[in-house]
N, C-alpha and C positions, 0 to 999 in steps of 0.2 A: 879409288885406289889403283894400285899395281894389277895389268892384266897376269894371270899365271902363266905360266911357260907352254902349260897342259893344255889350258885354253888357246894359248894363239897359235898354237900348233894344229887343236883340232882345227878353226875358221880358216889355217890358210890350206889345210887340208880338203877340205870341203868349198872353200870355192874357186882352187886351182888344179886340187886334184896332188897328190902325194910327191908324186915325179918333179910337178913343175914347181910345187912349193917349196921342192929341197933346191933347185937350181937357183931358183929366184934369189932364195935367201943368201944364197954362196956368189951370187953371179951379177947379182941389178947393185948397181950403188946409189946412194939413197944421197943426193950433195945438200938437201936441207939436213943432215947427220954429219956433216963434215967429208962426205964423198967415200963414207964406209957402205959396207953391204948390210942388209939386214941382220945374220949373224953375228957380223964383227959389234955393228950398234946393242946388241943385247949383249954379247957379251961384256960391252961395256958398262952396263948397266944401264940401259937406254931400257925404259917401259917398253916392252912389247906393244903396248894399247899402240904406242906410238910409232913404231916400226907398222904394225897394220895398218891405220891411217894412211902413211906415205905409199905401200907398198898398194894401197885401192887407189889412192889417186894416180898413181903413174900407168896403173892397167887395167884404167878405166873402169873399177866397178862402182855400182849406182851409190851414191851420196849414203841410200838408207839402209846399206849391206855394212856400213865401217861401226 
């Protein structure tokens, strides 16, 4: 199912740290999303699961953290 909002917020909190996970989401564009930011993708009603996914592979974390 659907990751929660509650959740993907704690994971991106906890593995980038509060600051850089609000940048990230407002600031990186995601072009397997159509060249939206992570924000804009949920907002659109993109799964969060899926926004995490992209947002570990473009910043390099290990395969077994997503």
């Amino acid at each position: 199912g659907d990751m929660r909002l509650t959740d993907f917020t704690e994971l991106m909190n906890t593995q980038f740290g509060a600051q850089t996970a609000a940048s990230m989401l407002v600031d990186h564009v995601l072009p397997d999303l159509g060249g939206r930011t992570g924000a804009q993708a949920i907002d659109d009603g993109v799964d969060p699961r899926e926004v995490w996914r992209l947002l570990c592979r473009d910043f390099d974390v290990p395969r077994a953290q997503w």
